[in-house]
C-alpha positions, 0 to 999 in steps of 0.5 A: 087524984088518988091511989085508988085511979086506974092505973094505965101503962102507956107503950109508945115510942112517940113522945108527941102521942105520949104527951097527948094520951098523959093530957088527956087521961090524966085530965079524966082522973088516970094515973099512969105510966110510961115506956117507950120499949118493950123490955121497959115495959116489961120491967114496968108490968112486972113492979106496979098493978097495972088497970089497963095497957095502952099498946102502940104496935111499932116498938123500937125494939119489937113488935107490940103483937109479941109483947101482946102475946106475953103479957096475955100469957100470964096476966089478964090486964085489959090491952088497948092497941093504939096503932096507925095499921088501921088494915084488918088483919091488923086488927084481928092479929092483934084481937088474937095476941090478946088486946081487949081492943084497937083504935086506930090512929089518930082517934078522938078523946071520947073514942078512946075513953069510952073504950077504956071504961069498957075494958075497965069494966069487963075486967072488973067481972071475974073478981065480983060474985058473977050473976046467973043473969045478964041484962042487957036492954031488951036481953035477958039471959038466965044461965043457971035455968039456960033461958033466955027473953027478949022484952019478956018474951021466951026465946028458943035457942039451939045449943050452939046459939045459946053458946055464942050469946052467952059468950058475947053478953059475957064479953059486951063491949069487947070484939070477939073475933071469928077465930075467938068465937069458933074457938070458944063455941066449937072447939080448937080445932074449928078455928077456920070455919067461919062460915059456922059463925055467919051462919049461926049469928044469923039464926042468932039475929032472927031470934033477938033483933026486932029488925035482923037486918039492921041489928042494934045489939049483936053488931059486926065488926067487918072483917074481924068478928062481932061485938056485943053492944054495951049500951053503957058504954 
């Protein structure tokens, strides 16, 4: 292992769940360190570069949704929830406090690697000369000409369903919530209008899906948002 493996920080008061996730990562080539606090944390943020957070919600000494918050506050480290509140809001209270992700207690190995490569890699994109075009699969997105083809076939797209693709390619891989999206798309002050985004992303699907119903590219997360697949990932 050397200098140049992401760096993970694991937040987590179990030290059974901490011996698991240092076996597993460090076996795939992770380095890493550990806090069982959230003011240890902090203290660790603050001293090393760090790649990616792993998140425990249930902290000795504090919520992990307000650690969230303050990291996200002045830093765009990726943050992965690992948490045993596998309820929806949960999930979206915690997708809204900035994590990039959440896997619910107890999770596979492949589960928690596949969603770490993601978030590697969407967090890479901001320091690379961005393209003007994303492809995914059949999907191609051209954002200096605002085109967009499916399989080479020519797409015609409102403004606001330009929007929501574009937001979601940007971010593939990663679970958008409603209240990300409506926020992004619409402006601050839509943040409870979900119904604008069930009704446009099913405009949306009719235009990019070969079969609408069963959608492969613009999944939905129940109760949370949407994701857009990385078929990388």
């Amino acid at each position: 292992m050397t200098d140049l493996a992401p760096l993970v920080w694991v937040v987590e008061d179990e030290a059974p769940v901490r011996k698991f996730l240092r076996a597993a990562l460090s076996s795939h080539g992770f380095r890493l360190l550990e806090a069982e606090t959230a003011k240890e944390a902090l203290q660790l943020l603050t001293t090393h570069k760090i790649d990616l957070v792993i998140l425990d919600l249930g902290l000795p000494d504090g919520d992990g949704l307000s650690l969230a918050r303050e990291v996200r506050g002045w830093s765009k480290v990726p943050i992965i929830v690992v948490s045993a509140r596998g309820q929806e809001d949960d999930k979206v209270s915690a997708l809204d406090a900035g994590a990039d992700d959440y896997v619910t207690k107890p999770f596979g190995v492949r589960e928690l690697l596949a969603r770490i490569r993601v978030a590697l890699r969407h967090a890479r994109g901001p320091g690379e000369a961005q393209s003007d075009v994303i492809e995914l699969g059949p999907i191609r997105i051209d954002r200096e000409r605002r085109e967009v083809k499916v399989d080479d076939r020519d797409v015609h797209l409102t403004p606001t369903e330009y929007r929501m693709l574009v937001l979601l390619a940007e971010n593939a891989g990663k679970v958008l919530t409603h209240r990300q999206i409506l926020k992004e798309v619409w402006g601050p002050a839509y943040t409870g209008h979900t119904h604008y985004v069930r009704v446009h992303m099913a405009e949306l699907r009719k235009k990019i899906e070969e079969d609408p119903a069963r959608p492969q590219w613009l999944v939905t997360e129940p109760a949370v948002g949407y994701r857009m697949r990385d078929r990388a990932s």
